[in-house]
PLY file of the C-alpha trace (Angstrom):
ply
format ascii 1.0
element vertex 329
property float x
property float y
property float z
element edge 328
property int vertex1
property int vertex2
end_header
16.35 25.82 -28.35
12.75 25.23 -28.27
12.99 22.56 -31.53
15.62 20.70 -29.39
12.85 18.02 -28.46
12.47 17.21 -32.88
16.21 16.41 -33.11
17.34 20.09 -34.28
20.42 21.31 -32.91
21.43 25.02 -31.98
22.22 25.97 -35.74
19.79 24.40 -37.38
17.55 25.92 -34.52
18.17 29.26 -35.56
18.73 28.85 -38.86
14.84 27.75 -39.23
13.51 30.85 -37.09
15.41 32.99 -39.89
13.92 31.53 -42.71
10.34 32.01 -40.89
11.07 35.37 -41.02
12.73 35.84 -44.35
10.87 34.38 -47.94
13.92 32.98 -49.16
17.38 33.21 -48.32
21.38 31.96 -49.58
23.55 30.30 -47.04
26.07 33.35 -48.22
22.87 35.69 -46.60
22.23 33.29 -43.37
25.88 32.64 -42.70
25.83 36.34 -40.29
22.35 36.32 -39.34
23.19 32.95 -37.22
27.03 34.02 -36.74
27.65 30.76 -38.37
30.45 30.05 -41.18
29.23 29.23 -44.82
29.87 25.77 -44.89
28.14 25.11 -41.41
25.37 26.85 -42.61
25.71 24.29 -46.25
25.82 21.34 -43.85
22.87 22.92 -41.10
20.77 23.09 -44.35
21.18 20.17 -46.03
20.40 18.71 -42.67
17.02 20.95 -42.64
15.96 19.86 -45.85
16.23 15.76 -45.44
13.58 16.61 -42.68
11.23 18.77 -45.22
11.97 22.09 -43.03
13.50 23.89 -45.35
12.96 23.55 -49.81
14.90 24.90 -52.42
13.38 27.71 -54.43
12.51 27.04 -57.56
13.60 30.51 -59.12
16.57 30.46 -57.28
18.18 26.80 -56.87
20.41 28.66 -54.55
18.40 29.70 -51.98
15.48 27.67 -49.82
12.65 28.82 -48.20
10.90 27.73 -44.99
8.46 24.85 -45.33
5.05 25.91 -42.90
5.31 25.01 -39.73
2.37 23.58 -39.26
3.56 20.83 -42.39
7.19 20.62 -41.43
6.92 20.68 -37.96
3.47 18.92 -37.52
5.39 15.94 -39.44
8.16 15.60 -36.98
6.12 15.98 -33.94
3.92 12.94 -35.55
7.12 10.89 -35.84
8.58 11.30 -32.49
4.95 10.52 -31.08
5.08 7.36 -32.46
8.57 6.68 -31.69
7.07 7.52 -28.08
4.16 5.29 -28.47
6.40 2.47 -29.88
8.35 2.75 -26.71
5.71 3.24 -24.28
4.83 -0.14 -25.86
7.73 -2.21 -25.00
8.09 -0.65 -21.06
5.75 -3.76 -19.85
7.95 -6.45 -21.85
11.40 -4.32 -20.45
9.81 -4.34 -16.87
8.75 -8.28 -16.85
12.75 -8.96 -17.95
13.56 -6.74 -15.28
11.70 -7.92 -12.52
12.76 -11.92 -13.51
16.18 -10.71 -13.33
15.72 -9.06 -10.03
14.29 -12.18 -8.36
17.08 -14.40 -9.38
19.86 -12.07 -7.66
21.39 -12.84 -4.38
21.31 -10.28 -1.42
24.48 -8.50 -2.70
22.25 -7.26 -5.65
20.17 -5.23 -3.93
22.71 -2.26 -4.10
24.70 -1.35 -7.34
27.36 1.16 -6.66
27.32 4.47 -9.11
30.97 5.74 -9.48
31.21 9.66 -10.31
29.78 13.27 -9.74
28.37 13.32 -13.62
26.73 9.38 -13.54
25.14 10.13 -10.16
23.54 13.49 -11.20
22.35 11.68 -14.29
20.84 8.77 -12.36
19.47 11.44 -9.61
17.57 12.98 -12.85
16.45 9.29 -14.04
15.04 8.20 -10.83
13.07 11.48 -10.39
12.11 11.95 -14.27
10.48 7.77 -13.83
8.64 8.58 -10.35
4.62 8.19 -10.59
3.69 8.92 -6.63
5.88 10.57 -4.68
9.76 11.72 -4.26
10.87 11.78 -1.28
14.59 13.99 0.02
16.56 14.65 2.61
18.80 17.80 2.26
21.35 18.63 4.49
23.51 21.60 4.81
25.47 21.35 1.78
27.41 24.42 0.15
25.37 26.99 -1.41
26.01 25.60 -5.30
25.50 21.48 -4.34
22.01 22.77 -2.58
20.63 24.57 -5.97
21.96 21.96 -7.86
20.12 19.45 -6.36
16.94 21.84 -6.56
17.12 22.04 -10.00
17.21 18.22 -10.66
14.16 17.88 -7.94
12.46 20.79 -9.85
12.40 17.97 -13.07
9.93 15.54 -11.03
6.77 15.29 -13.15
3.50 17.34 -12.76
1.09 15.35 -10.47
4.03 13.56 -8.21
3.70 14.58 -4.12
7.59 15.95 -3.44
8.09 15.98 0.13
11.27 17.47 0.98
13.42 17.75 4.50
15.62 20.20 4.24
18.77 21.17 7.67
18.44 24.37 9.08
21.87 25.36 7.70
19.99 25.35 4.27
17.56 27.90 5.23
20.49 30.07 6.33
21.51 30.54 2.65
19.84 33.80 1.47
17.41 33.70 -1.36
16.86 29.36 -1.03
13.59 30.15 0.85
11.93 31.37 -2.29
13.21 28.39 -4.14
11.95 25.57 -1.94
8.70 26.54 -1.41
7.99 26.85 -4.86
5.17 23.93 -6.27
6.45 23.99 -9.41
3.04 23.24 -10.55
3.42 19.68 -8.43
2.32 19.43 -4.74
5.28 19.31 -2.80
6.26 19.79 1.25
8.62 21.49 3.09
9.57 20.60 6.11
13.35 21.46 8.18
15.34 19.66 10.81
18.11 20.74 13.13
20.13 18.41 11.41
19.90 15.50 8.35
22.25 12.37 8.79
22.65 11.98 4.91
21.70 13.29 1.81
19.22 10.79 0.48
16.70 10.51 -2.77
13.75 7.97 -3.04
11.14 7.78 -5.52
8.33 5.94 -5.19
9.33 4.05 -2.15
10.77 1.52 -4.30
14.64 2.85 -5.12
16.94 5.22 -3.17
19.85 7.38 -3.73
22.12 7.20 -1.10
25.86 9.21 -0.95
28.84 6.83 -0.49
30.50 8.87 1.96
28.57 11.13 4.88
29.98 13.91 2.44
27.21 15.41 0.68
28.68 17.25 -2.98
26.43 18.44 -5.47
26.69 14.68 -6.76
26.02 12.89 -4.02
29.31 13.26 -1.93
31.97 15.83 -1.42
34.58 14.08 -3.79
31.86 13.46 -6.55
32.95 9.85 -5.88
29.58 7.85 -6.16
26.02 7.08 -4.50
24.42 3.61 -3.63
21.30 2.61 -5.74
19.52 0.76 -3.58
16.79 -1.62 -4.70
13.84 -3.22 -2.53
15.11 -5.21 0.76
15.26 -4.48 4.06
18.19 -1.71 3.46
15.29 0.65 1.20
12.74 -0.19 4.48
15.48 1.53 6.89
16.03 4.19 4.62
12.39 5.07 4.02
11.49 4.58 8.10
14.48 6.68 8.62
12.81 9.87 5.91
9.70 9.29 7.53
10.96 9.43 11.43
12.50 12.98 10.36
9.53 14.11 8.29
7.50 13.28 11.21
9.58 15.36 13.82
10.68 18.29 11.05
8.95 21.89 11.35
6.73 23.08 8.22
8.11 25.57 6.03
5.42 27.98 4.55
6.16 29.78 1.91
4.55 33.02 -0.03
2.61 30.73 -2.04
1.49 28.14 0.25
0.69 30.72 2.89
-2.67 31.76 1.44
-4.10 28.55 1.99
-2.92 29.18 6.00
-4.91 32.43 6.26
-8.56 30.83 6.03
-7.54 29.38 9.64
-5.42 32.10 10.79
-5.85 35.12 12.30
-2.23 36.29 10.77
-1.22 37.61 7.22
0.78 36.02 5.34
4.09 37.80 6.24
3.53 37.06 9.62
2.76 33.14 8.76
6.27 33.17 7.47
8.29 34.53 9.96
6.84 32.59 12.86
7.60 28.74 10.97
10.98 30.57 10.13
10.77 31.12 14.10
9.60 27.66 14.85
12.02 26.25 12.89
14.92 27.77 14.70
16.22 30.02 12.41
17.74 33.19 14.53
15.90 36.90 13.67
18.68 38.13 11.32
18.73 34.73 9.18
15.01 35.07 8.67
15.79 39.24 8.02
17.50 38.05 5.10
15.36 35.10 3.89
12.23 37.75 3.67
14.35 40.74 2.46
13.30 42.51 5.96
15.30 44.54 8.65
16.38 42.73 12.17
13.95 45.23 13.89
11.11 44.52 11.45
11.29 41.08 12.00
11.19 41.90 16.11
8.71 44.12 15.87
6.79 41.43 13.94
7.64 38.53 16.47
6.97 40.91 18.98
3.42 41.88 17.76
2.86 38.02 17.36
3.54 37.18 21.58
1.34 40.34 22.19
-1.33 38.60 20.04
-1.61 35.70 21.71
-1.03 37.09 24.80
2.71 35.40 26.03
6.05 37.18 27.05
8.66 34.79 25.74
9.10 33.01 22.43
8.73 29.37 23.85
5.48 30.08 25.29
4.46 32.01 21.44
5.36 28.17 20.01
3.41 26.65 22.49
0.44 28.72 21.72
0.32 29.20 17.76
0.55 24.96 17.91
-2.62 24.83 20.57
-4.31 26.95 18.00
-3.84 25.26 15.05
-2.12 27.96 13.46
1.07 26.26 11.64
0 1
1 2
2 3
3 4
4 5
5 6
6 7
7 8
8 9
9 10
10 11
11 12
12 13
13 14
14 15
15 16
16 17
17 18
18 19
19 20
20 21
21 22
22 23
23 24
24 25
25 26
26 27
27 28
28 29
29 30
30 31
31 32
32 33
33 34
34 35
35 36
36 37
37 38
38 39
39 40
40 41
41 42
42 43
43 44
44 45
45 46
46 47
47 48
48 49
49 50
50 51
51 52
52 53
53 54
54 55
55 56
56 57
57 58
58 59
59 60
60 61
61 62
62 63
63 64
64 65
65 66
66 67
67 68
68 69
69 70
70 71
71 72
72 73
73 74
74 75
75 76
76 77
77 78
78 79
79 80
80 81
81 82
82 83
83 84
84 85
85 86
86 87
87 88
88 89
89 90
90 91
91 92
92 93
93 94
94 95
95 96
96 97
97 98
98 99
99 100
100 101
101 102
102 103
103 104
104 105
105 106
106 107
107 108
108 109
109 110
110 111
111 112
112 113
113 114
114 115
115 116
116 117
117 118
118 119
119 120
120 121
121 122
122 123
123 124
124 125
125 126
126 127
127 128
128 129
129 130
130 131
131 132
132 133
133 134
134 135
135 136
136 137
137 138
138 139
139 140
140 141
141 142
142 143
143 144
144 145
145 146
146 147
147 148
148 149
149 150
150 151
151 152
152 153
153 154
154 155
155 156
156 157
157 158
158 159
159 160
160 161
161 162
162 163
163 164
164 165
165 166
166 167
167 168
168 169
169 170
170 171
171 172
172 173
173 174
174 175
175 176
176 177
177 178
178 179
179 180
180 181
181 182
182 183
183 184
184 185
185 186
186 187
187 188
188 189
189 190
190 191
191 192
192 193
193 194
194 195
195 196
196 197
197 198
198 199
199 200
200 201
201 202
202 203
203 204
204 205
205 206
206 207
207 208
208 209
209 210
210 211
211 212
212 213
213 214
214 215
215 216
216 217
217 218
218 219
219 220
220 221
221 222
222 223
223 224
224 225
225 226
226 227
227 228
228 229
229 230
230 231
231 232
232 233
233 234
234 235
235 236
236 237
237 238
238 239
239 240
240 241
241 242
242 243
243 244
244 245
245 246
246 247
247 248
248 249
249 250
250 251
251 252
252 253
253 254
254 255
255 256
256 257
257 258
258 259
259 260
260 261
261 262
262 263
263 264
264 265
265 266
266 267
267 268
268 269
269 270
270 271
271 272
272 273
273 274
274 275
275 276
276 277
277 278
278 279
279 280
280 281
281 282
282 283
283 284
284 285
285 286
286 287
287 288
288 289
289 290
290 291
291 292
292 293
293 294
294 295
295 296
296 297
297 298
298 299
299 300
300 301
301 302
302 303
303 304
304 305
305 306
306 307
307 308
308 309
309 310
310 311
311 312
312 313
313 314
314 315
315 316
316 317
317 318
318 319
319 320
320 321
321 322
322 323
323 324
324 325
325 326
326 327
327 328
């Protein structure tokens, strides 16, 4: 529904699109073009016209023709800029009431308590949709459907915001995530992945976290769906952040196909290879890394192999020792 963002909904979506393509039209005539009945149609068009989309014909009070969408539409987009505007506006006055509030709470403010799977998703989406620096994750080994879940809301940080993302080893054991976590998204963003992640956490900006109730970790926020901690600025956000940053520091890089180009100006290897030995580095066994890079077991060994003859070791801790002397990951 690409007029979604003016206020249309799905039938009045499509009913538009067919009168771009038609010069006039009944709602007796749209009613199966949009597999819609009559009187939705009535009601879908009537709604069309009060925004001067749509315009009866003259010769045929019946019928309405498409208004040009560089009038009809043009208008709308000029109203909900200004609506935007208006808003953008009042965020100073909203944040000065905010922050006054916030300094006249007691410790026990610092953390409001989000109750349920949908409300946590929904403030997951807030928090990321309202960062301006960075977001910053920590994904453990959740089941396959919680993990892409929580990819998709991450994929909804704006353009321009650093993501830096630490991700268990048990993720990267999921076939076909690889693909999806190395992808920029148009927005730089790292990749980094642990041996294992104490708890699922979200912060944005280094000023608010996301933090599971339980050590469960469901798509929102626990296994249950019961809730997440919001938790504001004190001394509980500085433990939180120290703690992301003590695992960033010790986590292995993840390079991906479209990251790895910028590897090969310094490296001797292609970009295959720079794959398969962070996959390596980062623990993951021969056949998991097979089926993260849609490869054989004894392509990836011949690979690894060619990799230890390369720099000239004959085991696979002495090939990690080497490719970090030489800069190469």
């Amino acid at each position: 529904m690409v007029l979604s963002v003016l206020g249309l909904d799905d039938l009045e979506n499509r009913l538009y699109e067919r009168l771009l393509d038609v010069s006039s039209a009944s709602a007796d005539r749209l009613a199966p073009d949009v597999g819609a009945d009559v009187a939705e149609v009535v009601l879908a068009l009537a709604g069309l016209e009060a925004r001067g989309l749509v315009a009866r014909s003259s010769r045929h009070p019946d019928q309405v023709t498409a208004a040009p969408p560089d009038v009809g539409l043009g208008s709308l987009i000029a109203e909900r800029q200004a609506a935007l505007r208006r808003a953008q506006q009042a965020v100073p006055a909203l944040v000065q009431r905010y922050r006054q509030a916030v300094g006249g709470r007691d410790g026990s403010d610092v953390v409001d308590v989000v109750l349920g799977a949908e409300a946590v998703a929904q403030r997951a989406v807030q928090l990321q949709h309202g960062a301006r620096r960075e977001v910053l994750t920590l994904l453990p080994g959740d089941p396959p459907a919680a993990v892409q879940d929580a990819l998709d809301r991450e994929r909804a940080v704006p353009r321009g915001v650093e993501h830096r993302l630490v991700v268990a080893r048990a993720v990267l054991e999921q076939p076909g995530l690889l693909e999806r976590l190395t992808d920029p998204a148009g927005r730089p963003e790292q990749v980094r992945v642990a041996t294992h992640l104490p708890l699922r956490l979200l912060v944005t900006d280094r000023a608010l976290a996301l933090v599971p109730l339980s050590s469960g970790s469901g798509s929102g926020g626990t296994a249950d769906g019961a809730g997440a901690l919001l938790v504001r600025p004190s001394g509980l956000l500085d433990a939180l952040v120290a703690l992301f940053d003590l695992v960033w520091q010790r986590g292995h890089r993840v390079v991906g196909a479209r990251d790895g180009g910028a590897q090969l100006a310094s490296t001797p290897l292609d970009a295959l290879d720079l794959r398969i030995l962070t996959l390596l580095l980062s623990g993951l066994t021969d056949q998991s890394i097979g089926k993260q890079l849609g490869l054989s077991l004894r392509t990836v060994q011949r690979r690894a192999r060619a990799l230890m003859d390369a720099t000239g070791v004959s085991t696979r801790l002495q090939l990690g020792y080497e490719v970090a002397r030489r800069g190469w990951v």
